[in-house]
Each structure stands twice: as C-alpha cells, then as structure tokens.
N, C-alpha and C positions, 0 to 999 in steps of 0.2 A: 490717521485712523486710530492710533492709541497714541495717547498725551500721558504725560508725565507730571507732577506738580508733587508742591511740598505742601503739606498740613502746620496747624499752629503747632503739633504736638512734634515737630521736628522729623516724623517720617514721608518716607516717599509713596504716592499713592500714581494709581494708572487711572485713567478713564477712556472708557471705550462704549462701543456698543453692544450689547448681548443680547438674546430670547427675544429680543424687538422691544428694547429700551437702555437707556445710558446708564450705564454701571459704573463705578466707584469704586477700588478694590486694593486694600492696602496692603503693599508692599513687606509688610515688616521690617522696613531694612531704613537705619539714619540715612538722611541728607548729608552726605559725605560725598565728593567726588569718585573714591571708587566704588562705592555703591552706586553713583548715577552710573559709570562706564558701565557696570556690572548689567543692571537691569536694562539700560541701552542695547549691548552688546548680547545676554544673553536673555535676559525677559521679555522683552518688548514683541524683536525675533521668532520666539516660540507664541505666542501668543497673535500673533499675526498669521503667524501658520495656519494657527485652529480657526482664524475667523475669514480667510481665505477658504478654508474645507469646507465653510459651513458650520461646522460642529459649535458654535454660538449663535447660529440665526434661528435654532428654533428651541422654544419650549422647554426646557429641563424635565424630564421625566418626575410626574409623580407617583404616590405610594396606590394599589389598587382602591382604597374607599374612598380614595380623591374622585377617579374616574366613577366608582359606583355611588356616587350619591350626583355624580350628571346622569348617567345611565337611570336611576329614580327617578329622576327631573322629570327626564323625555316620558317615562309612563306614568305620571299621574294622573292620567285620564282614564287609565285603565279600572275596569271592575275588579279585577284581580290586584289592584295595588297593594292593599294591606299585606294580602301573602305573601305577596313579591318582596314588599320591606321587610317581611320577618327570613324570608332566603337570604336578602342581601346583608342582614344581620348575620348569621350564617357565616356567609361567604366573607363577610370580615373579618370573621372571626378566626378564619381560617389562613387569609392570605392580606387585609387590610393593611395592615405595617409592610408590605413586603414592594417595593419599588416595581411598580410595573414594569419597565425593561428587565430588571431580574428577576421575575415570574418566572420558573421553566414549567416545560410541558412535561417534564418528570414528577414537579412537584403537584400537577393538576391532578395526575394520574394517579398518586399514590392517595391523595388525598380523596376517590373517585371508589376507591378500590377500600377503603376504610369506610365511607359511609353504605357501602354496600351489605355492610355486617346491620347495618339497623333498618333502613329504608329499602324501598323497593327500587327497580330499574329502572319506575316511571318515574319517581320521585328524583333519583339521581341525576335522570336526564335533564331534569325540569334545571337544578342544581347547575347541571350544567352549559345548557343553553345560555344561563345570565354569568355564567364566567365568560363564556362566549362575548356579550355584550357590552361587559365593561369592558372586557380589554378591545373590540371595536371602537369603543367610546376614543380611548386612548389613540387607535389606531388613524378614528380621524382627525384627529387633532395634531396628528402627524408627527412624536417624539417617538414612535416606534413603528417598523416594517412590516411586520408579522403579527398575525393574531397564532400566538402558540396553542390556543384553546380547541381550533378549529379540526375538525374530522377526528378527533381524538373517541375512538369506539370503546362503550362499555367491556370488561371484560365480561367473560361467560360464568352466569350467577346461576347456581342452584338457590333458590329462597325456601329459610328454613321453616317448615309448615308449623304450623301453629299450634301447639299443644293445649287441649283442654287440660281444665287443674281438677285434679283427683278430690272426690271427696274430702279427705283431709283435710288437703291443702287449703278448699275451699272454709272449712272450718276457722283454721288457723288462722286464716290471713282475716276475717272479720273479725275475731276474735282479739287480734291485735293492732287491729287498725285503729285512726283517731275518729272523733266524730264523724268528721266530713267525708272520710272513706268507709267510715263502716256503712253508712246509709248507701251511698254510692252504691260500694261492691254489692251488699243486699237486695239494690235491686238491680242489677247487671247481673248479679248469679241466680237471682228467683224469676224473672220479668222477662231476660234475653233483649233488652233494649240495646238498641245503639249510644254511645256515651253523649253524642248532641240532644237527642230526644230523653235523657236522665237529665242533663242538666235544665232541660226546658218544661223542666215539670212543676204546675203550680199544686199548690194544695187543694185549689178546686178542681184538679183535675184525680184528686181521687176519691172514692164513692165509697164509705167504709159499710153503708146497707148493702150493695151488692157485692161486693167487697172485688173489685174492677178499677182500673187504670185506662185512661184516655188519655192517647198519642195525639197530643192535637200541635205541639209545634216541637222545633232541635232551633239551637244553637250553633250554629257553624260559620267558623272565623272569626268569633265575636257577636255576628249578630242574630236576633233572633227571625226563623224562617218557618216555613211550612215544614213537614219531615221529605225524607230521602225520594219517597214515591206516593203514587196518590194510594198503593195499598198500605204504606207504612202508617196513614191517618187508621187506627185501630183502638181499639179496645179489649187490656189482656185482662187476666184474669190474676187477682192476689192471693197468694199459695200460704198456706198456715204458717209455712217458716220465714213469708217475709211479714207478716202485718207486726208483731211485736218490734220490727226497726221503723213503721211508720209513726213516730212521734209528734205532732207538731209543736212548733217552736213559733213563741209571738210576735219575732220580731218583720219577719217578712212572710209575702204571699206566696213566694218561691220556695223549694223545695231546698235550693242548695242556691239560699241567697247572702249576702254579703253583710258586713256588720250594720251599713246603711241600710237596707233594705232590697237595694239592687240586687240582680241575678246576677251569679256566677260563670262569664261568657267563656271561658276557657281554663288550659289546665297549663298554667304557666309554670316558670325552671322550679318555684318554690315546690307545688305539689306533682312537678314529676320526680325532681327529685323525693320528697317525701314516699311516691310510690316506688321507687328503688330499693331506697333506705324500707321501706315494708318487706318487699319481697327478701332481701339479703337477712333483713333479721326473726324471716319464717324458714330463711334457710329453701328459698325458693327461685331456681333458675330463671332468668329475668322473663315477662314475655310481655308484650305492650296490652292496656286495661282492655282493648278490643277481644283478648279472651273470655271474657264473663261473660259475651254474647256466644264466642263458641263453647262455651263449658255448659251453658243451660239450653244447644240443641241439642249438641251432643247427648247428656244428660235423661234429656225428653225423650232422644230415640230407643236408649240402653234401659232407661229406669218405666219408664210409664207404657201405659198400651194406647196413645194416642197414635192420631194416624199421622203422616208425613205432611198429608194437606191443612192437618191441624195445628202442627207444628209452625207449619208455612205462616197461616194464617195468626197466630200468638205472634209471632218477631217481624212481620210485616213482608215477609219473600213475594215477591210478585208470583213466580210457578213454584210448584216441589220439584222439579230438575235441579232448583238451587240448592235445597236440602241435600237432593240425593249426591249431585255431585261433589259438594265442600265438603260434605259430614258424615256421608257413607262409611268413609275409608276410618273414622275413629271406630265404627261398632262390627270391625269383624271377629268372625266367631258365634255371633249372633246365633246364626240359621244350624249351629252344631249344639243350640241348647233344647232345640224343637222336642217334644213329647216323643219319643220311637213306636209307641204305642199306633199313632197315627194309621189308620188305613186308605189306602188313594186306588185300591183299584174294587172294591167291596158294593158300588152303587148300585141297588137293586134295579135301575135299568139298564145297568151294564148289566148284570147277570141272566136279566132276561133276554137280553139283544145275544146274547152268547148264547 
C-alpha cells in the first residue's frame, strides 16, 4: 500500500495512492538505516491510518473561486450570465482565497450584514443564493459535508431612504465635477432621466428648435435596449438651466461616448470611484447617482405648479400613485404654505340652497 525507495539525491521518499492518483512524497529524512526503521516504524504506520479512513481517497479541498468559476461553467447559458460574472467577481473578492472547507457560516454572515449598508435585500439575496451555489459546487464533488451557506436568513434591514440633494448641493457638485459628470449630473438634475436612458443618448436625439429630449433607448448591463417601459419611450422638455451643458463634441454620435467613438455601456470602479471622490470633496454624504432622478421630482413637486400627472409623464412613471407614494413624503409642509385668504364655504349656490 505504501512503498518506500531512495532518490538519486540520497533521500528517502513514499509512494502511495492519494485524491484518486499515485503520489510521490519526500520524506526529508537520509537513507540511513535509522531513518528507514524510523519511517517503517513510525511514518508508514500513520499514514496507513489515514488512507484506511478515507481521508486520502477523495479530492483535497480547494479555495472558493476554484469551485465559482465551475459554478460559472454550469450557467453560461444563462441570459443573466454577464451579471452573474460581475456577482461572482464580487463574491471573490470577498471569500476567493479562502479554502472552501474553512468557509464558516459566521464569516457569510458578517459579510451579508456589511453589504446591507449599500445594496438592497433583493440584491443581497441575489449575492447570496450564488454563495449558496458555489459551495454546492464543492459539496458535489464531495471534499465537503455541508453547504454552510444554506437557510442562513437576512437580518432585519430598515433601508435608508433616499435623500434628494438640496439646492446647493446640486450646484456644487456640477460645479466641481469633470466633464463626463458635469454633463451627466446636468441632465439627471434638469431631465429626471434614469442613468441607462442618459447614457443611451445620441445627439440626434436632441432637437435644440423645440428645445425637447427623446427617450428612445437605455443602456443596461452593457447593452444597448429599449427603455424601462413602454411609457418610459418619452419626450421631455429642456429647462433653460440645462441647454448651456448641451455642447456637442465631434468626435462621437453619443452623448457620453468613448475616445473611439463607441458609447459608454457602464459606470465601472474608475467612475464610481470618481463619483465618491466627488461627493467627499463637496463635503457631501454619499448617496448612489440614482438621486438626480429623485432630486428633479422631488424638485418639480416643491418648485413648479406642474401637476403630478405631469411630472408622471416628464420621467416616464407609468401611474402618479408612483409619484405620490416615493416622493410625497419629501414635500411635507406643503399644504401649511396654502393662501389663508382662501374661502371654501362662500359659493353662491351654497348660499342660495341655505
């Protein structure tokens, strides 16, 4: 079962069988007689033990991006792949170097309970389903018992609401932004766009005679799509404070295209970090660019005498129940700036019915 022999280089080595193939495995020790008694007596012994148990017939556990790049394997067929790869980048990032058997379920947790400060509980879960899967992965390949991953329940999240940015703010931060974000934020604070449907904007999609914007496609995941809903295909209107950031530039048809001419499919670590580093150096509590859509309904309800259905209608909302319910709660106080002047029971058919 284990053999013994000498090398040219004068040490003693074992051969045996391991993980389901012939191994090789040197001794450290000279070809001296009581070095053979020794590994006879006490190596051989021990090591007969273990492969009697088992514990050399299967597999040596490897590191979790071992298992998450079979677990990619099996879903390449998926429409969701690409997201999927950018998760299990992710989840490498997090746990990759760490020996699958010594994964704990303490460390999933902690780690589960951290990303709850930036993404949501759908996102998390998503996160965590394919921790789930790799270590499956693992679990069929039989070098571990246990999926640790498994029934491990969200903790209970309040998600912290979304602040619109204050006047100011809004100032400041285009004011200090680079190119590529000034234009951006300009028209995420004047337009109320979704960030796929700003980057999917061509030049001929804007009409500087009627001075109007046409939603005709988004960006999402990379690729280029229709927008979010069949209301979100729209036509908004350009506000006097954004047409001075519409400049064109010769070298693309895109709005926010690339040095080749190609569009810009995403907002990768370069320009999120860059939006970080923006906000920390306006001295501005972090909040993801999806506010610029809530800072200009917000905005539209507090500042103008448009209706809710108008509103609706500018940022693509399918009903105004979506208005009412996301963005009500930023304009209280409203209804205590009303005229007191006001008369509500004065109507000359009321006074005649009386």
């Amino acid at each position: 079962m284990v053999k013994m022999f000498r090398r040219s280089n004068g040490k003693l080595y074992l051969e045996y069988e391991a993980y389901g193939k012939m191994v090789q495995k040197s001794t450290r020790l000279e070809d001296t007689p009581k070095n053979r008694a020794f590994v006879k007596k006490e190596v051989i012994p021990a090591l007969q033990a273990k492969i009697l148990r088992g514990d050399l017939l299967k597999e040596k556990p490897k590191t979790f991006s071992h298992y998450a790049e079979i677990y990619l394997e099996e879903k390449k067929q998926l429409k969701s792949y690409e997201r999927l790869k950018k998760q299990i980048e992710v989840l490498n990032g997090a746990f990759g170097d760490i020996r699958i058997d010594r994964l704990k379920r303490s460390d999933i947790k902690a780690w589960i309970r951290q990303q709850l400060e930036f993404y949501t509980p759908k996102t998390v879960r998503n996160y965590l389903s394919n921790v789930h899967g790799v270590i499956r992965v693992a679990l069929d390949e039989e070098v571990i018992t246990d999926n640790v991953a498994k029934e491990i329940k969200l903790p209970k999240h309040h998600p912290k609401e979304v602040e619109p940015f204050t006047p100011e703010q809004v100032r400041k931060l285009i004011d200090n932004a680079n190119d590529f974000f000034r234009l951006y934020l300009a028209i995420g604070f004047y337009t109320g766009m979704r960030r796929g449907e700003i980057l999917g904007l061509m030049w001929s999609d804007i009409d500087f005679e009627t001075r109007t914007i046409s939603v005709r496609r988004s960006i999402t995941e990379g690729k280029i799509t229709t927008p979010k809903t069949h209301k979100s295909i729209r036509t908004v209107p350009i506000l006097d404070d954004l047409l001075p950031y519409l400049k064109k530039p010769k070298h693309s048809l895109w709005l926010f295209g690339a040095k080749d001419g190609s569009v810009v499919r995403n907002f990768n670590g370069t320009r999120k970090r860059q939006w970080r580093m923006l906000l920390a150096a306006c001295e501005i509590p972090y909040r993801k660019l999806y506010a610029t859509r809530h800072t200009f309904i917000v905005s539209m309800l507090k500042y103008t005498d448009l209706s809710i259905l108008e509103v609706a209608q500018i940022v693509g909302h399918t009903t105004t129940q979506m208005i009412v319910q996301n963005y009500g709660k930023y304009i209280k106080g409203e209804h205590l700036k009303i005229d007191r002047s006001v008369k509500l029971f004065t109507d000359k058919s009321t006074d005649s019915i009386a």
